[in-house]
ZAMIDREN-649641 format. One line per field, with one value per residue (C-alpha): residue in one letter; residue number from 1; y negated, z negated, x negated. Coordinates in steps of 0.001 Angstrom, whole numbers, plus 500000, padded with zeros to 6 digits. Layout:
REM ZAMIDREN-649641
koldo c(A,...)
vexmar c(NUM,...)
Y c(Y,...)
Z c(Z,...)
X c(X,...)
This chain:
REM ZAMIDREN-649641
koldo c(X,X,X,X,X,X,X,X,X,X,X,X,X,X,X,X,X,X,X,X,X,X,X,X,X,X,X,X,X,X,X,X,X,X,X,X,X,X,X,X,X,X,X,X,X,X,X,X,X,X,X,X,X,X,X,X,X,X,X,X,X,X,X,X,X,X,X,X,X,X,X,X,X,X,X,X,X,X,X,X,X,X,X,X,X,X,X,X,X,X,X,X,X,X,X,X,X,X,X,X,X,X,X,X,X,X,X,X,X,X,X,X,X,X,X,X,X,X,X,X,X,X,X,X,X,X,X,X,X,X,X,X,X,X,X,X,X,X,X,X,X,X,X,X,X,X,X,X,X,X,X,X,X,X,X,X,X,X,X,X,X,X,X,X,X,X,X,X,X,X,X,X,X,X,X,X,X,X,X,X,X,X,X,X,X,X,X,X,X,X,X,X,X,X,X,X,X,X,X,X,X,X,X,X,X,X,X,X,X,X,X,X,X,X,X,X,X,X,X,X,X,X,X,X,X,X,X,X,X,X,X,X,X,X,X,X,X,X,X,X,X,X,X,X,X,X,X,X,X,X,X,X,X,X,X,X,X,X,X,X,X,X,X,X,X,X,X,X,X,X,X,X,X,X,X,X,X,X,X,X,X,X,X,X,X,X,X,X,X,X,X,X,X,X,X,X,X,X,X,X,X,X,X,X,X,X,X,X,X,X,X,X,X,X,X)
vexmar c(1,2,3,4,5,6,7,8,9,10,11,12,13,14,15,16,17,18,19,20,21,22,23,24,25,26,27,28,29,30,31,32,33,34,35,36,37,38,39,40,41,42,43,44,45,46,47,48,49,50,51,52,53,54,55,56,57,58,59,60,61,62,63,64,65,66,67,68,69,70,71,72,73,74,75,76,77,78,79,80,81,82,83,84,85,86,87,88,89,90,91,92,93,94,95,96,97,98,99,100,101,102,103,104,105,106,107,108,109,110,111,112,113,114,115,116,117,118,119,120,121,122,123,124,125,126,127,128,129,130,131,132,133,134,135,136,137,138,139,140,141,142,143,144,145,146,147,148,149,150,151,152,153,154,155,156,157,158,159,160,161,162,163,164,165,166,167,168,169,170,171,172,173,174,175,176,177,178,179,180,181,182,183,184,185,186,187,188,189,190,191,192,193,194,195,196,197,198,199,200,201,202,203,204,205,206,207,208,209,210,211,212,213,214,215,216,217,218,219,220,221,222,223,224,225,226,227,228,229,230,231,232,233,234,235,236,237,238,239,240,241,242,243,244,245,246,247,248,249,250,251,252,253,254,255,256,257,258,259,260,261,262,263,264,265,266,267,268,269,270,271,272,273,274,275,276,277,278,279,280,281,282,283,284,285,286,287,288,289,290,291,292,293,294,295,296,297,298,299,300,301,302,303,304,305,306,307,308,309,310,311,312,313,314,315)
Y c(986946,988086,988795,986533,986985,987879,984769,985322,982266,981265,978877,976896,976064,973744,971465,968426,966206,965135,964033,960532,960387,961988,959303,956093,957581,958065,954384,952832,955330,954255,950915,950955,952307,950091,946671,947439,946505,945399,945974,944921,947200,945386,948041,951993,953328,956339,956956,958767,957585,960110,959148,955190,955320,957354,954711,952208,953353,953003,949393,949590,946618,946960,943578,943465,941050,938797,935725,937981,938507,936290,934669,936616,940348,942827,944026,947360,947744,951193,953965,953407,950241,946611,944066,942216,938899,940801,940438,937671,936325,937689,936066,932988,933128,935067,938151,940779,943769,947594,949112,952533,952987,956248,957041,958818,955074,953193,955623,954469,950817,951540,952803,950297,947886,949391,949568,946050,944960,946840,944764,947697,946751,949155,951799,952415,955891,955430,954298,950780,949239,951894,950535,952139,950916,947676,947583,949180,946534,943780,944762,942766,939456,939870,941077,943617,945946,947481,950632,953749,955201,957588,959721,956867,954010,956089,956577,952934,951084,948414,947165,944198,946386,950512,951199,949239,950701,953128,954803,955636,957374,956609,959629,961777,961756,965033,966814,968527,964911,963380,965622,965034,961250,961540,964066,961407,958498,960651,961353,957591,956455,959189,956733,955880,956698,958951,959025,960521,962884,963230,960880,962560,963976,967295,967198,966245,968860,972141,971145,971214,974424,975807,975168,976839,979652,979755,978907,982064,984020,981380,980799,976893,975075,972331,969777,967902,964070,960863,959285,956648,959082,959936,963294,964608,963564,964690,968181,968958,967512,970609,972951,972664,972530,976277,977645,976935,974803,974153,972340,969740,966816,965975,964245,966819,969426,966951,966100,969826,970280,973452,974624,974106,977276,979659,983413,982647,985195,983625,979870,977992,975466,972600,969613,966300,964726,962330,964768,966244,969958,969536,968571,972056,973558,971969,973145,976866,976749,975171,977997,980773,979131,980397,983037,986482,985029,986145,983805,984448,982124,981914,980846,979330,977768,976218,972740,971680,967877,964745,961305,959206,956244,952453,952158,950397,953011,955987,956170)
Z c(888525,888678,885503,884372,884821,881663,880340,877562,875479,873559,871114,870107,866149,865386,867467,867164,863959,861747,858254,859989,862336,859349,856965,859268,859891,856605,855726,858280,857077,853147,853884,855585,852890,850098,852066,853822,857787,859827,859284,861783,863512,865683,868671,868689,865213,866853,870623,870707,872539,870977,867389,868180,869510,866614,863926,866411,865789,861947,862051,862647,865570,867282,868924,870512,868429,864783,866701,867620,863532,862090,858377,855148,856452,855985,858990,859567,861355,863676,863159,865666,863360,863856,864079,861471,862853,862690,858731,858413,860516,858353,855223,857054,857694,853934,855791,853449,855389,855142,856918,858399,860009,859939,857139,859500,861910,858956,858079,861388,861051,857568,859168,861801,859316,857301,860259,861052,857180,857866,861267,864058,867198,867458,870549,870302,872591,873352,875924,877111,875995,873749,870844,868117,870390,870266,866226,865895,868222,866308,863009,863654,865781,869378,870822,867524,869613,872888,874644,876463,878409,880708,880518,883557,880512,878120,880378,881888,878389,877323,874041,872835,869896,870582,867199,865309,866727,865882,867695,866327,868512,868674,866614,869659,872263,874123,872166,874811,876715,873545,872879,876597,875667,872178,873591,876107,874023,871371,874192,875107,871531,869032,866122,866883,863310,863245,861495,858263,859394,862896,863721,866166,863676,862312,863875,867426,867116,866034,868947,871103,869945,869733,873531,874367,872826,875185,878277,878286,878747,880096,883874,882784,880083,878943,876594,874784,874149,875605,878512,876503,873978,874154,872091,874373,877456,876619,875713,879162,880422,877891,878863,882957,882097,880141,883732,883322,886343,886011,882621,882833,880196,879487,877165,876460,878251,880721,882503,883103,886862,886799,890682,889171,886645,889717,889475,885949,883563,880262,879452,876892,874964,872577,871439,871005,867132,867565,869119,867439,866494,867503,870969,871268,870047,873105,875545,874172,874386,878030,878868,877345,879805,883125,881534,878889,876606,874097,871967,870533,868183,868314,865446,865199,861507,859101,858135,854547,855326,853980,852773,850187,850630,850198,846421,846471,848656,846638,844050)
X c(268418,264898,262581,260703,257191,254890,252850,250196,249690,246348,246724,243443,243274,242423,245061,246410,246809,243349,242746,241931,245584,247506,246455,247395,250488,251333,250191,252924,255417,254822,254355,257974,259398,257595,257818,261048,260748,259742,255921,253103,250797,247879,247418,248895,248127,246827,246883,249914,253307,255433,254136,254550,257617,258733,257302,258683,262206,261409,260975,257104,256597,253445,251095,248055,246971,247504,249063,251926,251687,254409,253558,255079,255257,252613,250358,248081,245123,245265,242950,240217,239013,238803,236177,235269,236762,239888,240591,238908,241387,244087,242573,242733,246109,246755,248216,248748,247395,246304,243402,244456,241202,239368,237316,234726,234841,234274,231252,229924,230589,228599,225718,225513,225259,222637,220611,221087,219914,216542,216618,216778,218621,221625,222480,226164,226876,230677,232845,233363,236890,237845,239297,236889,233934,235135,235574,232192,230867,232638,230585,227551,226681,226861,223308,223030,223970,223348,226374,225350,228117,226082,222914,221442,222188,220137,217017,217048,218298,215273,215357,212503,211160,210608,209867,212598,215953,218628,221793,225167,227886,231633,233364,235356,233027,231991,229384,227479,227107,226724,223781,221819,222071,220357,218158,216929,216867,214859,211928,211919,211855,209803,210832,214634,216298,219728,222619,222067,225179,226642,229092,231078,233671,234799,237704,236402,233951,236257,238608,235801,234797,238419,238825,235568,237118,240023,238657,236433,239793,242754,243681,244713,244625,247251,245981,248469,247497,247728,245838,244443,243454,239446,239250,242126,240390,237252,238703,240074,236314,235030,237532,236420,233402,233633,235005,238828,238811,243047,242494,245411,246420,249381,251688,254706,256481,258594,255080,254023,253312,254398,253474,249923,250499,251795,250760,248236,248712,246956,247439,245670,246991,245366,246292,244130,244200,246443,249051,251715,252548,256279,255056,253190,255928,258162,255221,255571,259485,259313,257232,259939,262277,260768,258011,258830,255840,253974,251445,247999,246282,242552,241318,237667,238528,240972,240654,241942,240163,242685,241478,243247,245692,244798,245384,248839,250595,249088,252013)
């Protein structure tokens, strides 16, 4: 049997799991065990198969929406936040539910409606569909607001008053194409106000960062996260764009294309916030099984971020 051939790992940190995806996990889990199952979920808690199916298989039941809700059993709202017509929906039907959305999204959703109150007309940057845009959307009456997907919305978007708007950004967008938007809508409109604090979130940004790191020095780069998951996307969009041209997503070890990683001798490896560390850790021991590896952890910081529980699950 030949040797195996040497493989240097880099491992980005920070990786995987945020304050935000830690604390709506933790809300399904403690609501399980307070209510007993099954307990509701509208839409994936996080964007993470492995995690849902895992919740899944501790009575969590997941709908797209309340009328899939049955009457008497509690519900939770996923991280990426809801409209508004969403729990007032719930009231309606005097569903007891829990809001497991995002601190950092419901910052946004704050802002967007303080900007409303002083009467500005609202430019959400984000992507169409995604479930935060949608919730941050679903703040305010329809017209409040006005998307921009691409640095061509930005230059061509026409709002009715110039000097009375505002933009806020969904949280795990790319910061570098983040930043060309703003920069464009700033030269269009002197007087557009800002968020007080970026929105794009900590966590978004330090994985960003963390993969720049690695792609300076890596021959591919796996990302661990789901399809549907926007941070995870946008970090193999950050990673090609540092130069690391075989920047691959993918959801665990099983869907590694491994005639991809032929003859590279570094490989980075990150992980999107809603993936995970037991899904790196299959990655790194499905590499051991056709490479001699040794790992490196790059370390641009620590984060020690968590957010506290709805009230009645804090005990």
């Amino acid at each position: 049997m030949p040797d195996k051939a040497d493989l240097h790992i880099l491992l980005a940190n920070p990786r995987g799991f945020c304050a935000g995806v830690d604390r709506a996990i933790e809300i399904v889990e403690k609501a399980l065990v307070k209510y007993g199952a099954p307990v509701y979920v509208r839409h994936e808690i996080v964007h993470n198969k492995f995690v849902v199916d895992r919740l899944r298989d501790m009575g969590a039941v997941f709908v797209d929406e309340l009328d899939a809700v049955p009457d008497g059993v509690p519900v939770i709202f996923s991280a990426h936040g809801v409209p508004k017509s969403v729990p007032q929906d719930a009231d309606q039907r005097a569903l007891h539910y829990l809001d497991a959305t995002c601190p950092l999204v419901s910052k946004v959703h704050r802002e967007a409606e303080r900007h409303h109150a002083e009467g500005k007309h609202i430019l959400l940057i984000g992507h169409a569909g995604h479930p935060e845009v949608v919730g941050t959307m679903g703040q305010l009456p329809e017209g409040s607001m006005t998307l921009i997907e691409t640095e061509s919305d930005a230059q061509t978007v026409a709002v009715a008053d110039p000097e009375n708007i505002a933009f806020v950004t969904q949280t795990t967008l790319s910061l570098d194409d983040t930043a060309k938007m703003i920069a464009i809508l700033q030269g269009r409109f002197p007087t557009i106000s800002v968020p007080k604090k970026e929105d794009i979130c900590y966590a978004t940004t330090n994985r960003q960062h963390a993969v720049k790191m690695i792609a300076e020095r890596a021959d591919a780069i796996l990302v661990l996260g789901a399809p549907n998951s926007s941070n995870s996307n946008r970090l193999v969009e950050v990673a090609k764009r540092e130069g690391c041209a075989v920047s691959v997503l993918v959801e665990r070890a099983r869907d590694i294309d491994w005639s991809k990683l032929q003859n590279i001798k570094t490989l980075g490896i990150t992980a999107g916030a809603s993936a995970p560390e037991v899904l790196v850790e299959e990655v790194i021991d499905a590499c051991r099984e056709r490479y001699k590896v040794s790992v490196e952890t790059i370390t641009l910081t620590d984060e020690n971020v968590t957010f506290k529980l709805p009230r009645e699950l804090a005990s």
